[in-house]
C-alpha positions in Angstrom: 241.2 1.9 29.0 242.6 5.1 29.0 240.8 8.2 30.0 241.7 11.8 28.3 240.5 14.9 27.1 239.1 17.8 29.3 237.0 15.8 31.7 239.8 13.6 33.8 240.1 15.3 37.1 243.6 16.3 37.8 246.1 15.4 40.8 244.7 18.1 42.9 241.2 17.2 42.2 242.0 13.5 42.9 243.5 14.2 46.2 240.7 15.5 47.8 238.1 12.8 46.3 239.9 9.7 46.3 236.9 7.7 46.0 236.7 8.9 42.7 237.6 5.6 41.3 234.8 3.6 42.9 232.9 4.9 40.5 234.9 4.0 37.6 236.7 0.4 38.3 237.3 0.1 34.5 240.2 2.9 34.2 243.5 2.1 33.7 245.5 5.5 33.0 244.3 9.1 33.1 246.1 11.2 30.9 246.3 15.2 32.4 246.7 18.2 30.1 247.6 18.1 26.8 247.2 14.3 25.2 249.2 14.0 21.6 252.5 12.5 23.0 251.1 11.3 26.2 248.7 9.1 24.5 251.6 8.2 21.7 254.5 6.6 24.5 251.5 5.0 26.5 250.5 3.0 22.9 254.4 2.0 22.2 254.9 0.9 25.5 252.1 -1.3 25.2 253.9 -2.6 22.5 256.0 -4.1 25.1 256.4 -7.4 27.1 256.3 -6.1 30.0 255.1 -2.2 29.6 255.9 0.2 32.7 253.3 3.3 32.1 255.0 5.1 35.1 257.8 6.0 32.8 255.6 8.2 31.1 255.0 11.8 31.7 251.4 13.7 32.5 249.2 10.4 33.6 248.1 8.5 36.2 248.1 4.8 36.5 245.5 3.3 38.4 245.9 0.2 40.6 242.8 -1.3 42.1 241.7 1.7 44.6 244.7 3.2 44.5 247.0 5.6 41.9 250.6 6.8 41.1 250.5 10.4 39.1 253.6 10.9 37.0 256.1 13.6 36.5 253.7 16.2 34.8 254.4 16.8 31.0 255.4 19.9 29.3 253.0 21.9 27.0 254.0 21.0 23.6 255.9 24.4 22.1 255.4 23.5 18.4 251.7 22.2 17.3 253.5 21.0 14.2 254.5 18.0 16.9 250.5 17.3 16.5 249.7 15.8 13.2 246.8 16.9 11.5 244.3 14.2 10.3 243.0 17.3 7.7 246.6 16.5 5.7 247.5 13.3 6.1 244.6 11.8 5.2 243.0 10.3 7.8 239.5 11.7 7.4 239.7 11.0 3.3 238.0 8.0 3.7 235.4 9.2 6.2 234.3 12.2 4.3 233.8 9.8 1.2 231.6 7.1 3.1 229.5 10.0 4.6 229.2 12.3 1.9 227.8 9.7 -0.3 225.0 8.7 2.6 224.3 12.7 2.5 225.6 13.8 6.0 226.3 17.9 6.3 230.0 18.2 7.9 231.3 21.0 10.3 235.4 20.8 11.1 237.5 21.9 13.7 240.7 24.2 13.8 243.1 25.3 16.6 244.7 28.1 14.9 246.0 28.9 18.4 246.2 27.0 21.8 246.1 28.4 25.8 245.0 31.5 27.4 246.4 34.2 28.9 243.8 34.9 31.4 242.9 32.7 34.7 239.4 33.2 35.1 238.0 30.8 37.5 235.1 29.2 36.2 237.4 28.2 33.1 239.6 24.7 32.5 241.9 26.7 30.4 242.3 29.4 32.5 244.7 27.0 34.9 248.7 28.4 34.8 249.2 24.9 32.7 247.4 26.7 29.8 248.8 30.8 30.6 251.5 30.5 27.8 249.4 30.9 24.1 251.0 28.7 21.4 250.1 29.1 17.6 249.7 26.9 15.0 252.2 27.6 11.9 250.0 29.6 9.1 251.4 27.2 6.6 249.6 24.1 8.1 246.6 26.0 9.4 246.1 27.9 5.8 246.2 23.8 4.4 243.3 22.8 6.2 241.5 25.7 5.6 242.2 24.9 1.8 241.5 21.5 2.7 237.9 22.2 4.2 237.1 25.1 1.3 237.7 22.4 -1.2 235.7 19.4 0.2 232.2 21.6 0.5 232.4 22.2 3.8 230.9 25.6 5.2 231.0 25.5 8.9 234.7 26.0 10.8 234.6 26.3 14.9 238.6 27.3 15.8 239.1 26.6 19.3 241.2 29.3 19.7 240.0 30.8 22.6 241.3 34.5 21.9 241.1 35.0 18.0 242.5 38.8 17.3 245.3 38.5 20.6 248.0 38.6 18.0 246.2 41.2 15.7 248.7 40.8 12.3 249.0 37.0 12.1 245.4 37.1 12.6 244.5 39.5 10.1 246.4 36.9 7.5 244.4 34.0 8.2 240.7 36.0 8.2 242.3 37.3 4.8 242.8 33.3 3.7 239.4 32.8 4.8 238.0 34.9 2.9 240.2 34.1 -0.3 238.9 30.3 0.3 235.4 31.4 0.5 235.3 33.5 -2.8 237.3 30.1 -4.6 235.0 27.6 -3.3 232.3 29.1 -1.9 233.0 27.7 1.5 233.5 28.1 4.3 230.7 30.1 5.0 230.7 30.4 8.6 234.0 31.2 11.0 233.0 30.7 14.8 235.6 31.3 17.4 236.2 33.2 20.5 237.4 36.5 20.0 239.8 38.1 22.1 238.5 39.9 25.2 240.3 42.9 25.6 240.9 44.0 21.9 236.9 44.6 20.8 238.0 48.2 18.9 241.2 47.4 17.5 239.5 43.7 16.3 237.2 45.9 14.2 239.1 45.5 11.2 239.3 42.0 11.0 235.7 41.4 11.6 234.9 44.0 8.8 237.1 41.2 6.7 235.2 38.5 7.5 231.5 40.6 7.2 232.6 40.6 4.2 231.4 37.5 2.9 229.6 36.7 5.8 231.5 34.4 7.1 231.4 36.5 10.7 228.6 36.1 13.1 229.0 38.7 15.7 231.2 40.4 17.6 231.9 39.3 21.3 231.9 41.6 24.1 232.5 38.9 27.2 231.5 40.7 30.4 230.3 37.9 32.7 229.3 39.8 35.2 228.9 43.7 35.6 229.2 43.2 39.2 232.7 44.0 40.5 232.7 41.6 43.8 232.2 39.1 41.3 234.5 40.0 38.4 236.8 39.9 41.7 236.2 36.5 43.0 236.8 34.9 39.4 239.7 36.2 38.8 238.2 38.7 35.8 238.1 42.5 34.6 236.1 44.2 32.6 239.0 45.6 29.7 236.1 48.6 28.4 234.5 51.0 30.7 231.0 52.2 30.2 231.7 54.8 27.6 234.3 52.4 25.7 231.5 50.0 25.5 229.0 52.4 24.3 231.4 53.1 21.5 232.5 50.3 20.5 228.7 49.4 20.3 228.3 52.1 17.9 230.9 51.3 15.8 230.2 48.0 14.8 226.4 48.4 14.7 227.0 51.4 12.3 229.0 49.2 9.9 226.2 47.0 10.2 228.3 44.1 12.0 226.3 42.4 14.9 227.7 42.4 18.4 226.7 40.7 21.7 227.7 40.0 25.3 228.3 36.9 27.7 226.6 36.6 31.2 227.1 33.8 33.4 224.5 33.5 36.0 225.2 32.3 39.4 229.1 33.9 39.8 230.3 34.1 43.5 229.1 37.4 44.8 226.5 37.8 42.2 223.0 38.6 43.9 220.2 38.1 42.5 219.6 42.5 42.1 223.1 42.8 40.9 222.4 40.6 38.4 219.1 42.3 37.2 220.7 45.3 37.9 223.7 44.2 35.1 221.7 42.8 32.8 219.9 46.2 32.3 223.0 48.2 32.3 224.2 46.6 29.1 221.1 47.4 27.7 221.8 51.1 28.9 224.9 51.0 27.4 223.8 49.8 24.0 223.8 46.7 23.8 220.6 45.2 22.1 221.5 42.3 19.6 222.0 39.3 22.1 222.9 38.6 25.7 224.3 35.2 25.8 223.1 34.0 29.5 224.7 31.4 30.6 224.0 29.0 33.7 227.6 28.0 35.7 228.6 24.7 35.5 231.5 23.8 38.4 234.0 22.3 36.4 235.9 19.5 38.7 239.4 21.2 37.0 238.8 24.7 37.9 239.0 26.4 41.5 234.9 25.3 41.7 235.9 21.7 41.7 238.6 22.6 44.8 236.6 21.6 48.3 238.3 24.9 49.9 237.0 27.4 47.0 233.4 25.5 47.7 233.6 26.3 51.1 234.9 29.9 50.9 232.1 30.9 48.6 229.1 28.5 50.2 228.5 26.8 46.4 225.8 24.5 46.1 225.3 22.6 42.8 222.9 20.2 41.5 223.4 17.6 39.4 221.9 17.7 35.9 222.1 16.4 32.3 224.2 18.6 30.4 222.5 22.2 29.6 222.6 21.4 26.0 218.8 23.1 24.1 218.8 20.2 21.5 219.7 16.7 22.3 220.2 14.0 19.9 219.1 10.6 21.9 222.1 8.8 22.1 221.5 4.7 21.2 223.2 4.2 24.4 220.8 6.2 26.9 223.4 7.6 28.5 223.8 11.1 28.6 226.3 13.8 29.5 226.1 15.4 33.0 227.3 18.4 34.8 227.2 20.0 38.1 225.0 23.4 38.5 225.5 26.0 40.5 222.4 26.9 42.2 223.4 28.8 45.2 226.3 30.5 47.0 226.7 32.5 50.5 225.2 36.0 48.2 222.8 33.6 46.5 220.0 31.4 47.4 218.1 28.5 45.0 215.1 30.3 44.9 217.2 33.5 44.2 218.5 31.6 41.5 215.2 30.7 40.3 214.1 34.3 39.9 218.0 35.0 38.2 216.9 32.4 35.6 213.7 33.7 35.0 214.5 37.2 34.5 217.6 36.1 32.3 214.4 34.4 30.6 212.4 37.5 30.4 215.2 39.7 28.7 216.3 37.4 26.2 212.6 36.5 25.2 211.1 39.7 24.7 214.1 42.4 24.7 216.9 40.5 22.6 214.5 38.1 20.8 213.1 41.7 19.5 209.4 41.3 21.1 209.7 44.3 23.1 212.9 46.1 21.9 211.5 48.4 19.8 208.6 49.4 22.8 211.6 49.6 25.5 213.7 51.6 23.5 211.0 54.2 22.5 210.4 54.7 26.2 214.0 54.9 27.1 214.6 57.7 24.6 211.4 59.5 24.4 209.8 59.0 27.7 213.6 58.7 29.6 212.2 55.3 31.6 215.4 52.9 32.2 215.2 49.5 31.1 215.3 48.6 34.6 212.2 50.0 35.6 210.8 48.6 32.3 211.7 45.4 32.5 211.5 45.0 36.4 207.5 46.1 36.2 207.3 43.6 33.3 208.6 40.9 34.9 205.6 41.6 38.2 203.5 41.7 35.7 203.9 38.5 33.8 203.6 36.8 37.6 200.5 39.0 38.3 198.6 37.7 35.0 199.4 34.2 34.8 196.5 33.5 32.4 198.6 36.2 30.0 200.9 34.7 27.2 203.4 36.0 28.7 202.7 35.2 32.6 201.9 31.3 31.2 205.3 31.1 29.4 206.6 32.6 32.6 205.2 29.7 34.3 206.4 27.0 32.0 209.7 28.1 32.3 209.6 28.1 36.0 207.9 24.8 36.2 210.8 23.0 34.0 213.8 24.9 35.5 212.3 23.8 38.9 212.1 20.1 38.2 215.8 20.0 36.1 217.1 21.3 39.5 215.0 19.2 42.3 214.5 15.7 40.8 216.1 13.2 42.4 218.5 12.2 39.6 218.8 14.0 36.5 216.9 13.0 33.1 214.9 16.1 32.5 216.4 17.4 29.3 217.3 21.5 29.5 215.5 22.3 26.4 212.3 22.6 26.5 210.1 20.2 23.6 206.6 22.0 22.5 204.5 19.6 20.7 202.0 22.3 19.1 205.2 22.6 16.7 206.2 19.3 15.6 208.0 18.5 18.8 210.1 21.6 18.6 213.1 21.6 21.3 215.6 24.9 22.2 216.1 26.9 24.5 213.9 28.9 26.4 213.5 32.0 24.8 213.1 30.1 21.5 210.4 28.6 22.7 208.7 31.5 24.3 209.3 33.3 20.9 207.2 30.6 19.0 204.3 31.0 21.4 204.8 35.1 21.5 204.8 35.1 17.3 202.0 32.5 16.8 199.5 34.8 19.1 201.2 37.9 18.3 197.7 39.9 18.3 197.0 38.7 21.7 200.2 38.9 22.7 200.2 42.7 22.0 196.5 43.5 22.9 197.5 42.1 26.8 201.2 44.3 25.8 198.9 47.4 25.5 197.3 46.7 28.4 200.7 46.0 30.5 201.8 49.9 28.8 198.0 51.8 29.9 198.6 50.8 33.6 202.2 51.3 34.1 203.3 54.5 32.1 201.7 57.7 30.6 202.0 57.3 27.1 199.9 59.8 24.7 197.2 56.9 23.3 197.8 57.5 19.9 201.2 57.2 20.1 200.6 53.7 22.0 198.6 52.1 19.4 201.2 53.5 16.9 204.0 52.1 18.5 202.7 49.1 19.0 201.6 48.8 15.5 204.9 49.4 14.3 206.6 46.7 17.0 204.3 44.4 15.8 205.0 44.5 12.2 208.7 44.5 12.7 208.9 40.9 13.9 209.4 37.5 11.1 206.0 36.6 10.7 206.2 32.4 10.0 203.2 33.2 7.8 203.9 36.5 6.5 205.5 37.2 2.5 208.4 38.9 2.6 209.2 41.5 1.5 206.1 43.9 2.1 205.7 47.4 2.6 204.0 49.4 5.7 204.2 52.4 7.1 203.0 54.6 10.8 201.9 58.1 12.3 205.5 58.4 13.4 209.4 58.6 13.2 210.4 55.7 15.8 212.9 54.5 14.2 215.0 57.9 14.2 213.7 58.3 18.1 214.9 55.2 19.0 218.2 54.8 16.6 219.2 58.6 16.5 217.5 60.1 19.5 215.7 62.6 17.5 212.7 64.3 18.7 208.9 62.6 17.7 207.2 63.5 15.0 203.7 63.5 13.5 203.6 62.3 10.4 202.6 59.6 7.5 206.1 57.0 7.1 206.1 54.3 4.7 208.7 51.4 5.5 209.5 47.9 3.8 210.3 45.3 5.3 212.1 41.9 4.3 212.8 38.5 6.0 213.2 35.2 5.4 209.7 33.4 4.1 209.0 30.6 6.4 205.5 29.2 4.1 203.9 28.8 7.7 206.3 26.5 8.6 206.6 27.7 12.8 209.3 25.0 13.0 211.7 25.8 10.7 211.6 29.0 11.8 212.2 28.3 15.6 215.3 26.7 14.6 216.8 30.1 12.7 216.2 31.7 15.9 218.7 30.2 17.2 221.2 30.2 14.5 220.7 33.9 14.1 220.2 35.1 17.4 223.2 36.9 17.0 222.3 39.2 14.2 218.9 40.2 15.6 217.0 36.3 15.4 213.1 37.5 15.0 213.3 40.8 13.9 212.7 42.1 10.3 215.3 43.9 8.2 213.7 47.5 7.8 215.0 48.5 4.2 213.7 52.0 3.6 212.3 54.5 5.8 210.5 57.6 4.0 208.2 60.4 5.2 
């Protein structure tokens, strides 16, 4: 049995855990970095009487409770070396057998492999990976033709810095798009965009807004905390004001943009973090904050025993943070190790991290409150951190709220993922109320929030009276009009409305309030009712403003 991919633990790894291989007595070679040839000389040497694997570069052989690591392998220069099973007709057949039984296909590209950077919590950011190799256009345009022509709309490239080499990658959103208006497909382009180049990358995602094939815009900060940027080996490449303008800029052009956070960095505390997590708000950023929990990766410096102890990590073990599992028919499930506390960082610390990631991304990026916050901020000059902080005390002070329930749920299921004796809780949550729905945990808080939407904003305006001095009229107005600008499940879309006054040049163009009678329509998806269906766009969209409605016009 050989063992490959990104999970085998490598030499250094295996050092300091040699009993490792207790717990897996049926592997026979472990095949380290990159696989292609590696795996290719193992199979012909068992082609051989006697087969000596030791010969080979980039594996271990194991023997009983012991190992011999090779000489390691070279990074393969030209991906051409790689064959790809989009050409030679290896997945023909599959597509044929599976299209006829009606499965929907997504496909995989690597128009690019490595990474410059070495940030800490990453596999690929080991020096085996620093040198960036790129897939010839020729082959990579092939299988995008291939992929166009065979219906399917969903490419993830696992290039992990799409837009590094700006011109070459220009030519191959260009191709995209060209495939797209022949076939109609793809439709969707996911990858990682570069980190550094978010302004000068503006072009190509204009390309692929074009015909939609672009999602949104990455602006990978991980922290905002420079301790922490520090420990992993990371740097913010925008300042404050960059970040504000490069904000602008795409949100002008109507092109979604969002940010990465990882909770539970080294150094992070837990007001840092809230702290952060406002700041990007402060600086514009209201789309989507993708908060992410830290798994230690065994092949990064959180799997080294000496990087543990510098930092204090604890982890815990638990089944894969993945919202929506598919039961496997053999039970068994991925796992990972958690972070859940570090020397600037305690568990119940982490607790409260998680729940005010929760908060933010529920009622701020989920659009419950945005359009409430961000009146306050411009008109009434109250930070999101004060907003959000007094929110948060208030959702624990009401626990018979919507809000302070949801609060509780979340608590209650993050608690047991991270103290039950072995792991089987699954990290999303399931709601029953709508047929069984499982995501994540703003989803969910956004079904409950949308369902009771009059009493979630009655206990809203309640939450507003006793913790800011807002003119009462204006209030009720504002909530009115935050109300109306969420996806109703039930509503029919589009339909017209309209309020006393201008919020939406207050809170897009800081201009100053007015009195007056505005008339607005609205449009949105129509859901018929169904709460389900509409959970699970949430999270497909949650990058270009998930529950909120698409204000067409705006007259006085």
């Amino acid at each position: 049995i050989v063992f490959g991919g990104k999970e085998p633990p490598n030499e250094q790894w295996l050092s300091q855990n040699p009993e490792w291989y207790n717990d897996y007595p049926y592997l026979d070679i472990i095949v380290h970095g990159e696989g292609e040839l590696t795996f290719e000389e193992i199979l012909l040497e068992n082609l051989k009487d006697k087969p000596d694997y030791t010969i080979i570069e980039g594996c271990s052989i194991i023997n009983k409770n012991s190992y011999i690591t090779t000489l390691p392998r070279q990074r393969i220069t030209d991906l051409r070396e790689s064959p790809s099973p989009y050409l030679d007709g290896m997945f023909d057949d599959i597509y044929e057998k599976y299209k006829k039984e009606g499965f929907i296909f997504s496909a995989v590209l690597e128009s690019a492999r490595g990474c410059p950077y070495s940030c800490t919590f990453c596999e690929i950011g080991d020096s085996y990976f620093t040198k960036v190799n790129q897939q010839p256009l020729e082959q990579l345009f092939s299988e995008i033709e291939w992929i166009g022509s065979h219906g399917i709309d969903y490419i993830d490239d696992a290039n992990s810095n799409f837009g590094l080499y700006y011109d070459r990658d220009m030519e191959i959103a260009k191709f995209l798009v060209q495939c797209n208006e022949k076939y109609g497909n793809p439709q969707t382009y996911r990858v990682d965009w570069a980190k550094s180049k978010a302004e000068k990358l503006f072009n190509i995602a204009k390309v692929l807004h074009s015909v939609g094939l672009h999602r949104g815009m990455t602006l990978a900060l991980q922290s905002m905390n420079e301790p922490t940027l520090k420990s992993i080996k990371r740097k913010n490449l925008v300042d404050d004001s960059d970040m504000k303008r490069i904000t602008k800029l795409y949100e002008d052009a109507g092109i979604s943009t969002y940010v990465e956070i990882i909770l539970g960095l080294p150094d992070e505390t837990l007001e840092s973090f809230k702290q952060g997590l406002c700041k990007i708000l402060e600086l514009g950023e209201h789309n989507y904050a993708g908060m992410y929990v830290l798994s230690a990766l065994r092949n990064t410096p959180f799997g080294d025993k000496n990087y543990i102890k510098k930092h204090g990590i604890k982890t815990k073990r638990i089944l894969a943070p993945i919202a929506r599992w598919v039961e496997p028919p053999d039970k068994i499930y991925e796992e990972v190790d958690l972070v859940i506390e570090h020397n600037k960082l305690t568990t119940p610390e982490w607790v409260e991290m998680y729940l005010f990631s929760w908060l933010v991304s529920a009622c701020h990026h989920m659009g419950f409150t945005q359009y409430i916050s961000r009146f306050l901020r411009e008109h009434c000059e109250i930070e999101y951190e004060e907003f959000y902080k007094k929110l948060f005390n208030y959702a624990f002070d009401n626990p018979m709220s919507i809000i302070g329930r949801e609060l509780i749920e979340t608590k209650n299921h993050i608690t047991k993922i991270i103290t039950e004796p072995k792991p089987k809780t699954l990290w999303g949550r399931k709601i029953g109320e709508f047929n069984n729905f499982q995501g994540e945990k703003e989803e969910v808080s956004a079904l409950i929030f949308i369902k009771n939407k009059d009493i979630f904003y009655r206990e809203f305006s309640l939450f507003l009276k006793s913790n800011f001095d807002i003119d009462i009229q204006v209030l009720n107005s504002l909530i009115n009009f935050q109300k109306v600008n969420m996806v109703d499940p039930t509503n029919y879309y589009p339909m017209q409305s309209n309020t006393l006054y201008n919020f939406t040049e207050v809170i897009h163009n800081n201009k100053k309030l007015k009195l007056g009678d505005y008339k607005f329509e609205l449009n949105a998806n129509n859901y018929g009712g169904d709460y389900h269906q509409y959970g699970k766009e949430l999270w497909y969209i949650r990058k270009s403003g998930a529950g909120k409605v698409n204000l067409t016009s705006y007259a006085k």
